[in-house]
ROMARZA-201526 format. One record per residue (C-alpha): residue number from 1; x, y, z. Coordinates in steps of 0.02 Angstrom, whole numbers, plus 50000, padded with zeros to 5 digits. Each point is the difference from the previous one (the first is absolute). Layout:
BEGIN
<bafi i="NUM" u="X" v="Y" w="Z"/>
...
This chain:
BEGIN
<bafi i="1" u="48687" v="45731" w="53249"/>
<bafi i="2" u="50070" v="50174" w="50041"/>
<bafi i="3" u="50121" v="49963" w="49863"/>
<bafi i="4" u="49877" v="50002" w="49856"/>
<bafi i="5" u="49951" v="50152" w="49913"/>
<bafi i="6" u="49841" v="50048" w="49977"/>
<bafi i="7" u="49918" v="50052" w="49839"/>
<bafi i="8" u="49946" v="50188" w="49991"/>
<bafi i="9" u="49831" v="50014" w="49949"/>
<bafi i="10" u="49987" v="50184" w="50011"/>
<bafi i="11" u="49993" v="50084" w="49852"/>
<bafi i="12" u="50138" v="50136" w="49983"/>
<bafi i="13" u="49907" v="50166" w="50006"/>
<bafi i="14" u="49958" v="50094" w="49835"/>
<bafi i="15" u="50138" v="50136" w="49960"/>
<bafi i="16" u="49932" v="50179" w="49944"/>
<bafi i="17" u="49986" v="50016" w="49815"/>
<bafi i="18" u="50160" v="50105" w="49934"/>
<bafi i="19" u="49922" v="50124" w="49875"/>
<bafi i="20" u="50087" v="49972" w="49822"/>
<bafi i="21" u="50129" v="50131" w="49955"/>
<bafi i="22" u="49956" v="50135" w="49903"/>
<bafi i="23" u="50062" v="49992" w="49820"/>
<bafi i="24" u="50127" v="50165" w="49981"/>
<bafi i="25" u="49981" v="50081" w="49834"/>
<bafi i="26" u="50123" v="49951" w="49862"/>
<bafi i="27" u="50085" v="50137" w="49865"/>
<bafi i="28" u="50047" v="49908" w="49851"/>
<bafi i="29" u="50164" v="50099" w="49944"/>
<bafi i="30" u="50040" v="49961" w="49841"/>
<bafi i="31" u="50145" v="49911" w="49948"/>
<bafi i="32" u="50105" v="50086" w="49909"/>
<bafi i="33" u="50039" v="49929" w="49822"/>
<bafi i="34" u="50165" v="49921" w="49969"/>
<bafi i="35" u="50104" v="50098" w="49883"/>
<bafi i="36" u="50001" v="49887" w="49830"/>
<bafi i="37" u="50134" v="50110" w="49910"/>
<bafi i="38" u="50132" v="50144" w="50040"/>
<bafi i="39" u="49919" v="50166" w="50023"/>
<bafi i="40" u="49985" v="50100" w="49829"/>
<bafi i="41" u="50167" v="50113" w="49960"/>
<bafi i="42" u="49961" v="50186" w="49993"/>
<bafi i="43" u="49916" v="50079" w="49853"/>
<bafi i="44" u="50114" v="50052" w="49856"/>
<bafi i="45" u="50059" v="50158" w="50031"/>
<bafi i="46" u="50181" v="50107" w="50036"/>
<bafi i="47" u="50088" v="49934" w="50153"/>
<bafi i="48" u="50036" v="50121" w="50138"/>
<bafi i="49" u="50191" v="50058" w="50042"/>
<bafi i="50" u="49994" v="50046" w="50175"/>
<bafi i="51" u="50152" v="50106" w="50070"/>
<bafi i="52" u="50015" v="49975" w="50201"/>
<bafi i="53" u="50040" v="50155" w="50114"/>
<bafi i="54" u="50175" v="49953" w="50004"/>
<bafi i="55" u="50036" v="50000" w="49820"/>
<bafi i="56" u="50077" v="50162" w="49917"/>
<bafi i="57" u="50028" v="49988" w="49817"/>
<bafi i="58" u="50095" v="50133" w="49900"/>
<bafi i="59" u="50009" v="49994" w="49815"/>
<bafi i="60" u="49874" v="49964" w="49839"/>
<bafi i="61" u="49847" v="49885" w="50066"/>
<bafi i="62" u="49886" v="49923" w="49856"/>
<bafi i="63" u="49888" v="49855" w="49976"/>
<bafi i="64" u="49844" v="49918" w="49959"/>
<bafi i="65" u="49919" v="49970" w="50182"/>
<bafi i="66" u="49905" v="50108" w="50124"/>
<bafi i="67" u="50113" v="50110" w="50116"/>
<bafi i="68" u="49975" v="50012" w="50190"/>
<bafi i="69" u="50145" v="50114" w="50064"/>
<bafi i="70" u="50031" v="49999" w="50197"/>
<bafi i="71" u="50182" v="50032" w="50006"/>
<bafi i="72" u="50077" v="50136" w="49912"/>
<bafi i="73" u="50043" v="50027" w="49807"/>
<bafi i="74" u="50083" v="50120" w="49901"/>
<bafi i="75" u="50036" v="50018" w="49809"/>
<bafi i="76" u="49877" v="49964" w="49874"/>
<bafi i="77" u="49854" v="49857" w="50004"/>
<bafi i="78" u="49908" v="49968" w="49833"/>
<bafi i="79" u="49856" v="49872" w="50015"/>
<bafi i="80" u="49888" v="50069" w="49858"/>
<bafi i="81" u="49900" v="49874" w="50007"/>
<bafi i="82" u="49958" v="49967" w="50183"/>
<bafi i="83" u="49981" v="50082" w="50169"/>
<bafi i="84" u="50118" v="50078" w="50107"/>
<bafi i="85" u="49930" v="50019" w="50187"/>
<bafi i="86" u="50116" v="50087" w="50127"/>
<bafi i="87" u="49978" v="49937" w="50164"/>
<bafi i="88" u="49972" v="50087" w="50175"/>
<bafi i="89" u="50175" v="49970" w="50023"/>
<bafi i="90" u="50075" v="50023" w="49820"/>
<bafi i="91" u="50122" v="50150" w="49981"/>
<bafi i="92" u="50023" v="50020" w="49779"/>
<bafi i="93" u="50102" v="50116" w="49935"/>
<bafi i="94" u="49967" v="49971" w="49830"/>
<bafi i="95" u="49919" v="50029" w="49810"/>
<bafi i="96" u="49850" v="49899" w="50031"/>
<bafi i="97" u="49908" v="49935" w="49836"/>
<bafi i="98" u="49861" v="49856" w="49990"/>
<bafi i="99" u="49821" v="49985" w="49963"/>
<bafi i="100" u="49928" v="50029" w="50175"/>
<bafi i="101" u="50112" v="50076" w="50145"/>
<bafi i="102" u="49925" v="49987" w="50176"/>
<bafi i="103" u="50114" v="50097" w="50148"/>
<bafi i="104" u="49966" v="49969" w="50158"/>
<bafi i="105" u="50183" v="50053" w="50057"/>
<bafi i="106" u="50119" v="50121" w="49935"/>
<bafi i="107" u="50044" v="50050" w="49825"/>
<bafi i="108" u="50115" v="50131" w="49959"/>
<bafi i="109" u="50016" v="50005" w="49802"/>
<bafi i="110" u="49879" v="50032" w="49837"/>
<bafi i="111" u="49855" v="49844" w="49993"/>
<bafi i="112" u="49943" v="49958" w="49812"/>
<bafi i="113" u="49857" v="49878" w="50004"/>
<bafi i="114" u="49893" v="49941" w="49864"/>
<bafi i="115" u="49842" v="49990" w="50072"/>
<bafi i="116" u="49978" v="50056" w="50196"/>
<bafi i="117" u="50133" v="50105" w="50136"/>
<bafi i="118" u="49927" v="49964" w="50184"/>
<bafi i="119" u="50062" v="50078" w="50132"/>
<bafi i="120" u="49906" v="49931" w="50163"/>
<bafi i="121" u="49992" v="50093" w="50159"/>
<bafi i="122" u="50176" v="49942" w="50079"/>
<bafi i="123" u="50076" v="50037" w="49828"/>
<bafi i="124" u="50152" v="50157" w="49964"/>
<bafi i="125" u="50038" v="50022" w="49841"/>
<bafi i="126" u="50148" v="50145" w="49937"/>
<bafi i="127" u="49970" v="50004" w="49806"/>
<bafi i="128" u="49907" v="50026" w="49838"/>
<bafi i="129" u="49855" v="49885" w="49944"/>
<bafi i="130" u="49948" v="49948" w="49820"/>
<bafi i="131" u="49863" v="49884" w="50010"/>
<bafi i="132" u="49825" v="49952" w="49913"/>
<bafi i="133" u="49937" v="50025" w="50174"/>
<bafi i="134" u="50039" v="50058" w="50179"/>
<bafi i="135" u="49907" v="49985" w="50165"/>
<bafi i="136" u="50083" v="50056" w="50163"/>
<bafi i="137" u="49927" v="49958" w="50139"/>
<bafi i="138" u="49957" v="50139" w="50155"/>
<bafi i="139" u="50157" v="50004" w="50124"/>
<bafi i="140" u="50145" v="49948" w="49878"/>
<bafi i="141" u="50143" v="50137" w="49946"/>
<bafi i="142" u="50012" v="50033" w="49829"/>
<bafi i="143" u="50138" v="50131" w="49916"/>
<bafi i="144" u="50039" v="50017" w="49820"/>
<bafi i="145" u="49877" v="50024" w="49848"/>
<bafi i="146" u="49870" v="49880" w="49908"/>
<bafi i="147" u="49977" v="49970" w="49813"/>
<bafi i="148" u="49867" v="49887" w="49950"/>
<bafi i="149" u="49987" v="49938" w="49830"/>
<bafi i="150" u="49911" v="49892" w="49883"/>
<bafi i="151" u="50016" v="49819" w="49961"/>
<bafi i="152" u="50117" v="50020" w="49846"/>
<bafi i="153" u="50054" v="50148" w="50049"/>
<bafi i="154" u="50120" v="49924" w="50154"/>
<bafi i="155" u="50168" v="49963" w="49907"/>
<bafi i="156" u="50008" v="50174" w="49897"/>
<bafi i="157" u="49950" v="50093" w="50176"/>
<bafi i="158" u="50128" v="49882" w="50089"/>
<bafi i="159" u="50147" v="50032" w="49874"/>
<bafi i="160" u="49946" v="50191" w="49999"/>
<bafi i="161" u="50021" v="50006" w="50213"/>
<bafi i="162" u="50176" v="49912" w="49957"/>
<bafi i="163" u="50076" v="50132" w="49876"/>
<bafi i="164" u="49934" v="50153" w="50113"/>
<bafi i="165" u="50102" v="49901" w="50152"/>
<bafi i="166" u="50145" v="49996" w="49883"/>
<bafi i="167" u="49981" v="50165" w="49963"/>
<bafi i="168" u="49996" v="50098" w="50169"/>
<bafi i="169" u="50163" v="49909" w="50077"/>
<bafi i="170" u="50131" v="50101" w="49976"/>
């Protein structure tokens, strides 16, 4: 009867192999390591005061940390036993006197320094020097005189450059 189906018996024809994908390479990145325990606090070691270009301070400065002037100072700072670095920006009027004095800026005043005066290439400095060592570096302005002196010779020469100051103001 027309309303019967009929049974296929052809066999559905064979598809074209599909060629396997080609594996892509693989990076292994490596994981980074979960962090076990808050990161180490800095070595020992003086702090660092840092004064911002919009800071002025007038007066007697003194401490026991590193100095990085970009504002302006005048009067006296006395770190003996740290550094004082003047900024690009810093303007000091001042009786500098530390262990190491680095001037990138302006100084206008007499540096004492225990060990080392630098005065890098964008560095003006109006004054005398008494230092174990000096280096200026090619470019920077430089105007007053330089006395370099011995290890234990620094606080006779210093108190020496203080009584001839006294002594020429009239």
């Amino acid at each position: 009867m027309w309303w019967e189906k009929k049974a296929r018996t052809e066999a559905p024809p064979n598809p074209e192999p599909v060629p396997a994908p080609k594996p892509t390479p693989t990076v292994e990145t490596p994981m980074p390591e979960p962090i076990a325990k808050p990161p180490a606090p800095p070595a020992p070691g003086p702090q660092q005061t840092f004064l911002g270009r919009s800071v002025a301070v007038r007066g007697q400065f003194s401490g026991n940390e590193n100095l990085l002037i970009e504002g302006q100072v005048e009067g006296t700072i006395t770190l003996e036993d740290n550094t004082v670095t003047v900024g690009t920006n810093g303007q000091v009027k001042a009786e500098v006197h530390a262990r190491q004095v680095i001037v990138l800026g302006a100084v206008t005043g007499n540096i004492s320094a225990q060990e080392k005066v630098e005065i890098r290439r964008s560095g003006h400095v109006v004054g005398d020097i008494l230092s174990g060592a000096v280096a200026i570096e090619e470019g920077a302005y430089f105007k007053g005189s330089i006395e370099i002196v011995r290890e234990g010779e620094h606080e006779a020469a210093r108190s020496a450059a203080a009584s001839n100051a006294l002594e020429t103001r009239p």
